[in-house]
Kinemage of the C-alpha trace (Angstrom):
@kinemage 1
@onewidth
@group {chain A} dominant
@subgroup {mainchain}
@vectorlist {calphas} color= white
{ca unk a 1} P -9.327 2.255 18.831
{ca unk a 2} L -9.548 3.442 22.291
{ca unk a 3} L -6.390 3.920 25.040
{ca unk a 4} L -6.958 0.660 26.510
{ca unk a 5} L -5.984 -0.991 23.491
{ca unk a 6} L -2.879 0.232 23.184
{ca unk a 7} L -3.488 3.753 21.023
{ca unk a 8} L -3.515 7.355 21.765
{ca unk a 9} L -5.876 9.255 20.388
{ca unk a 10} L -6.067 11.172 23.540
{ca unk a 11} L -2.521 12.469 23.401
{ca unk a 12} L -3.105 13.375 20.057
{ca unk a 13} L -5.526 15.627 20.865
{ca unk a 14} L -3.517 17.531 23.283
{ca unk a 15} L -0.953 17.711 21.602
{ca unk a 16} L -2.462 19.426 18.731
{ca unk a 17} L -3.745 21.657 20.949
{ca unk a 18} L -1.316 22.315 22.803
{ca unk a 19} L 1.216 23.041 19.594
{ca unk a 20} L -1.609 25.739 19.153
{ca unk a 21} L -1.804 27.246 22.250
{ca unk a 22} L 2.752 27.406 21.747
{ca unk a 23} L 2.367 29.124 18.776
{ca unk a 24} L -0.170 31.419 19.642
{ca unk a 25} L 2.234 32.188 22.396
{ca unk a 26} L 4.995 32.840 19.795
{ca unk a 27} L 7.286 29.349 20.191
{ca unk a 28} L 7.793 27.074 16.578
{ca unk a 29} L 8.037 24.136 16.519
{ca unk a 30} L 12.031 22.558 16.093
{ca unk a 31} L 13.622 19.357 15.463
{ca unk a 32} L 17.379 19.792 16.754
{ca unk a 33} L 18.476 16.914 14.439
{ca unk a 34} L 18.274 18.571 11.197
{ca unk a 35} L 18.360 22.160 12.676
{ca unk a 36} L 14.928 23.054 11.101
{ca unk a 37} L 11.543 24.417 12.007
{ca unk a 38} L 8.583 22.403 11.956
{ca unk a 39} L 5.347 23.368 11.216
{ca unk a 40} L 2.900 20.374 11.974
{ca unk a 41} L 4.020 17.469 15.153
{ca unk a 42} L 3.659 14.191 13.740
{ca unk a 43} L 2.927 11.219 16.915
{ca unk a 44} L 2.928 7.715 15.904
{ca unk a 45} L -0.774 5.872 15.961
{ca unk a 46} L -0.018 3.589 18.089
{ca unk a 47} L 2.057 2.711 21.106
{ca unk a 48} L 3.082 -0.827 22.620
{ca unk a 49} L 1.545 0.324 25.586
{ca unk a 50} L -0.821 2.324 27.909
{ca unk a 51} L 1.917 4.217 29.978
{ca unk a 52} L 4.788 5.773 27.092
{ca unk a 53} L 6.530 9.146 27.094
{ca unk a 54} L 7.102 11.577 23.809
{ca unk a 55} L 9.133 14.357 23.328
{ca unk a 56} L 8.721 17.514 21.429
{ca unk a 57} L 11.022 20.666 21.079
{ca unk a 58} L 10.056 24.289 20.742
{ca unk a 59} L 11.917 27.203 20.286
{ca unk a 60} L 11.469 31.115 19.655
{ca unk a 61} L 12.458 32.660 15.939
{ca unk a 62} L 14.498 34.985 17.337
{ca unk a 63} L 17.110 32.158 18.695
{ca unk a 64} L 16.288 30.072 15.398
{ca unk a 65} L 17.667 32.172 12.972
{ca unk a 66} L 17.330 33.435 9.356
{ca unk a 67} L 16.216 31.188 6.987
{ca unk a 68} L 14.233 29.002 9.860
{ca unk a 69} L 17.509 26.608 10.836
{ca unk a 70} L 20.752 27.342 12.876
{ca unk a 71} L 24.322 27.293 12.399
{ca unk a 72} L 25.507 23.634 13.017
{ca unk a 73} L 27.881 24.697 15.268
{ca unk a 74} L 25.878 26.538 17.631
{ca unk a 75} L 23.246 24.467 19.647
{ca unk a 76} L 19.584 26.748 19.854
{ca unk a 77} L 17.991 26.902 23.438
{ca unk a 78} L 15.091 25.044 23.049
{ca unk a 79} L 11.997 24.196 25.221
{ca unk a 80} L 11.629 20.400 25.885
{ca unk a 81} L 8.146 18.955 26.388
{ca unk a 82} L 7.236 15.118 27.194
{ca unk a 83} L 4.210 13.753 27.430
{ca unk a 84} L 3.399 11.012 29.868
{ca unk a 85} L 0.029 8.996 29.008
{ca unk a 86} L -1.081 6.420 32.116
{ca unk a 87} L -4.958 5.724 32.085
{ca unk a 88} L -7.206 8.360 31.209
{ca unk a 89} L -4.439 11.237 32.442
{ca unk a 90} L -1.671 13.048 30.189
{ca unk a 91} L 0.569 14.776 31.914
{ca unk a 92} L 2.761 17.279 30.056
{ca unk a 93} L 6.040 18.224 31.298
{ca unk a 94} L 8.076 20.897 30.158
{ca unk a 95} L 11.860 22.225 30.577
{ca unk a 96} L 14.757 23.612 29.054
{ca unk a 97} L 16.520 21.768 26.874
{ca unk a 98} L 19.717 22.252 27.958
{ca unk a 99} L 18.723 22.464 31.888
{ca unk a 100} L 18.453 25.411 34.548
{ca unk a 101} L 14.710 25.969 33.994
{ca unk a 102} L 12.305 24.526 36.623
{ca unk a 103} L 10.019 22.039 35.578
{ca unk a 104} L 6.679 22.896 35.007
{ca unk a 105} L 3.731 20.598 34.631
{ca unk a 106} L -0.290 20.153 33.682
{ca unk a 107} L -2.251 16.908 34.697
{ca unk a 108} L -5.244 16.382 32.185
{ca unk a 109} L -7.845 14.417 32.391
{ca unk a 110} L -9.922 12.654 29.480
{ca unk a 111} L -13.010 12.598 30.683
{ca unk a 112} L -12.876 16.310 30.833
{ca unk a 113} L -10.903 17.640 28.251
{ca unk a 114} L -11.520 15.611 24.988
{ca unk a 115} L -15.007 15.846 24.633
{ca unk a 116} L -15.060 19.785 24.061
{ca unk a 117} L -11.730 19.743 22.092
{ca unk a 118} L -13.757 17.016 19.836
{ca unk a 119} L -16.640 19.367 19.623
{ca unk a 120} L -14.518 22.424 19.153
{ca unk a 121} L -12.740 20.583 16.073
{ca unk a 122} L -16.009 18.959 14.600
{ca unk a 123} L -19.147 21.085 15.266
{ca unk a 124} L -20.754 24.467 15.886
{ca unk a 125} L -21.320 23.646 19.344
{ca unk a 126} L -18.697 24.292 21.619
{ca unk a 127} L -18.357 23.549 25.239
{ca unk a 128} L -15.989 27.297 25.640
{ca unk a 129} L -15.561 26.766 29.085
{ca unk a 130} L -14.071 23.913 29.212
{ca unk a 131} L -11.887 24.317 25.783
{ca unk a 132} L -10.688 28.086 28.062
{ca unk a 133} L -9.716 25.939 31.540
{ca unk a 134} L -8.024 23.998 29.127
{ca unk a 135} L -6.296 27.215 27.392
{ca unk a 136} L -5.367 28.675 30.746
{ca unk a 137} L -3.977 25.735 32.330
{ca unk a 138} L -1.663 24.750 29.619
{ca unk a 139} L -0.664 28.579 29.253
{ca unk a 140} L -0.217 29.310 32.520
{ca unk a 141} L 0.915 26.548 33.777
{ca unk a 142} L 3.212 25.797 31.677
{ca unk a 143} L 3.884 27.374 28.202
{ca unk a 144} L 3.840 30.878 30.008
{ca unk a 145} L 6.485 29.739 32.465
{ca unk a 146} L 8.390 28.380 29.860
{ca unk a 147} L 8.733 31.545 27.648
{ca unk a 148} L 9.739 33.037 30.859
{ca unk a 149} L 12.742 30.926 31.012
{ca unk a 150} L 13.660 30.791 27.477
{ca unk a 151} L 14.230 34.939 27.273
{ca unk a 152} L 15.712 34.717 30.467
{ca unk a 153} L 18.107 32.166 29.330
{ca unk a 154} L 18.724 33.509 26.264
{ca unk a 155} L 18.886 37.486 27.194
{ca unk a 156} L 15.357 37.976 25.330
{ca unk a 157} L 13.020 40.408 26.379
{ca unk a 158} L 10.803 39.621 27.611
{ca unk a 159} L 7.169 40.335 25.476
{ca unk a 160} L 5.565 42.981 27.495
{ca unk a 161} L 2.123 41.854 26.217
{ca unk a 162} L -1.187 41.520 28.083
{ca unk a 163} L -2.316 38.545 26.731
{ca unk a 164} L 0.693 36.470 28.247
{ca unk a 165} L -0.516 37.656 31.855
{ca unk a 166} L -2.323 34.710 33.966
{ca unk a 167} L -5.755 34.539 33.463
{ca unk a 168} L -6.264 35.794 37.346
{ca unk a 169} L -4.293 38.928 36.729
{ca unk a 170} L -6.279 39.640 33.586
{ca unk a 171} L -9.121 39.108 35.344
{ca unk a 172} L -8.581 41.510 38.062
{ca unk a 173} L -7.651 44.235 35.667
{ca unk a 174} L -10.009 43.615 34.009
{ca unk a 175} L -12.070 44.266 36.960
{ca unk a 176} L -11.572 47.310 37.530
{ca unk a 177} L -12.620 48.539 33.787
{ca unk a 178} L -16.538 50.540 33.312
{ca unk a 179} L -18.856 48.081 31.232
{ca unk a 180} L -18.541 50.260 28.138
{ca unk a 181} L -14.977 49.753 28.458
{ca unk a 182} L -14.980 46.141 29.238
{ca unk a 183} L -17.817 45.471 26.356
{ca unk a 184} L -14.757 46.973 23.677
{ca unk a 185} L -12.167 44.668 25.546
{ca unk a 186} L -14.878 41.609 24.802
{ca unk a 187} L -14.658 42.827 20.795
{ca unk a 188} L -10.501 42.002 20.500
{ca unk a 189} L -10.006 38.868 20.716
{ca unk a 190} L -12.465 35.510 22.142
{ca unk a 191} L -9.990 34.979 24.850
{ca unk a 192} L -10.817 38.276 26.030
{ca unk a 193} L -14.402 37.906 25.222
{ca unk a 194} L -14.885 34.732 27.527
């Protein structure tokens, strides 16, 4: 079934990736009801119609807990994000639960994106330009932000880690590195190597 009729196979796809680009960037997924972290994000198959909205939660360990749940009578900071499907665009919005946080958004469009997230799940071939845009605009423009907030919020440190830099600030470091240098950055990691 395609969007037109009504499903959204499209959001699915984002989403997944998108829960992988959060965890890679060191959020879990939460569901406030129960108090419990959630591994996988489970979206219905179908919707009663082309334009809907979904929420998921995220949080960081650290503010989880022991044991991966919280104390029932404190509420955990958490990162809100909703998805908002109209057409062949999905745009993601994400916030603070609990408010004070800006609102950050990415726009994406079909026609660009799923194709080389299809390919990346399915096949050899992979279109790793497109699959990286779509890494650094969801990272930067919004799960980046949005750990910002969170250990701001929550008195956190904040991780002093290169790979949560923007892709342009990377970039110009990276810059400024000798090619022997910059050929051992390429062997860490793929983000790196692209």
């Amino acid at each position: 079934m395609g969007v037109d009729d009504g499903s959204v196979p499209m959001v699915k796809k984002f989403s997944e990736h998108l829960h992988a680009v959060l965890l890679e960037s060191g959020f879990i997924g939460f569901d406030s009801v129960s108090g419990m972290q959630v591994d996988r994000i489970h979206l219905a198959e179908e919707w009663p119609s082309n334009a809907f909205t979904v929420s998921l939660k995220y949080t960081l360990p650290e503010l989880l807990g022991y044991g991966g749940h919280y104390n029932f009578g404190n509420v955990v900071e958490s990162v809100v994000l909703k998805f908002q499907s109209l057409g062949r665009l999905v745009t993601i919005y994400g916030s603070l639960a609990k408010g004070g946080s800006g609102l950050y958004q990415v726009c994406l469009n079909e026609n660009r994106f799923v194709p080389a997230i299809s390919l990346a799940n399915n096949s050899e071939e992979k279109n790793e330009s497109e699959i990286f845009e779509f890494w650094k605009m969801v990272k930067d423009g919004l799960v980046l932000p949005l750990l910002i907030d969170l250990c701001e919020r929550t008195g956190l440190g904040l991780p002093p880690c290169f790979m949560r830099l923007p892709a342009e600030l990377k970039l110009k470091i990276l810059e400024s590195l000798h090619s022997v240098d910059l050929a051992k950055v390429g062997c860490v990691c793929s983000e790196l190597r692209y």
